[in-house]
VOGU-3710 file (C-alpha; in Angstrom, 3 decimals, decimal comma):
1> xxxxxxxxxx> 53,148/28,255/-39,819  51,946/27,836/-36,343  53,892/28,979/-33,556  55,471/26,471/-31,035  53,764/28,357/-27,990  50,343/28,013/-29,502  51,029/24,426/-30,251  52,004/23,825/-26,115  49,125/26,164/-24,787  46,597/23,860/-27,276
11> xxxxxxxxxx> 48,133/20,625/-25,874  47,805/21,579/-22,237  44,279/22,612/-22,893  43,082/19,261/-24,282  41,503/17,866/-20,542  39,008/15,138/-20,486  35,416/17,025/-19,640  32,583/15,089/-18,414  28,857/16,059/-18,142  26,409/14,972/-16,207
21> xxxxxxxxxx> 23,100/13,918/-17,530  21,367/16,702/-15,977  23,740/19,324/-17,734  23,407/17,731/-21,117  19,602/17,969/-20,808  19,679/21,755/-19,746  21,792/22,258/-22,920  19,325/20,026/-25,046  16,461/22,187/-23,823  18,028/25,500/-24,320
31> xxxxxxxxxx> 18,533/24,338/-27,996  15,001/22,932/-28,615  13,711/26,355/-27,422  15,865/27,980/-29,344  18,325/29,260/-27,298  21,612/28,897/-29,392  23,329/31,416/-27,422  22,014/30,362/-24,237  23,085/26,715/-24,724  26,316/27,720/-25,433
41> xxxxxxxxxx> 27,364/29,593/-21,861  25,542/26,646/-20,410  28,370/24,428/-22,236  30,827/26,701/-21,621  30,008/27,023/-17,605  29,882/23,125/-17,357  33,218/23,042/-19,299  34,503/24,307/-15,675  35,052/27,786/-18,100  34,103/31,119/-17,261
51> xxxxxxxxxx> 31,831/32,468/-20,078  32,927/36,046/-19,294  36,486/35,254/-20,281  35,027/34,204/-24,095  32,216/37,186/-24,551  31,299/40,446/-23,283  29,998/41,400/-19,488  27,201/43,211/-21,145  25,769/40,229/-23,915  26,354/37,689/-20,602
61> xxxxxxxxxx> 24,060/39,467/-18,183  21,537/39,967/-20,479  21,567/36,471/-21,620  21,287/35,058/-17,994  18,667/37,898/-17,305  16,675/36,669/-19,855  17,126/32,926/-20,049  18,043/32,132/-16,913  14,711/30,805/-16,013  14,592/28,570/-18,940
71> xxxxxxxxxx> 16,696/26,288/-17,530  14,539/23,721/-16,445  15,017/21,986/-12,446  15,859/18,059/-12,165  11,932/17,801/-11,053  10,919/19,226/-14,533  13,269/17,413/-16,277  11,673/14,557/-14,881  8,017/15,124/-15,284  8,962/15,835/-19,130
81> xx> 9,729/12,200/-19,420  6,429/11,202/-18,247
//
């Protein structure tokens, strides 16, 4: 059985979260190249979350230290498309 207050906290967690286009393609990207973990702080971060609060200090900073530059400006996004 599933306790009432985890039942309330769920419900006032459920918020309407929009992306922009721009944010969805970062997360695309990260996945094409492989990135799983990558993609998923991006999601996280544009969820309005902070990805600290879900996994370590340590895995985080290596993760942006390492893929940070992946993530690709809006003028490379755009010169992909062409």
């Amino acid at each position: 059985m599933i306790p009432d207050k985890f039942e309330q906290k769920q419900e006032l967690e459920n918020v309407d979260i929009t992306f922009q286009h721009i944010q969805i393609q970062q997360i695309i990207h990260a996945i094409i190249a492989g990135k799983y973990a990558w993609a998923c702080i991006l999601f996280i971060s544009f969820s309005g979350r902070d990805p600290l609060r879900y996994i370590p200090e340590e895995v985080y900073n290596k993760l942006v230290r390492d893929d940070f530059p992946l993530v690709p400006t809006s003028r490379e996004l755009t010169t992909d498309k062409k």
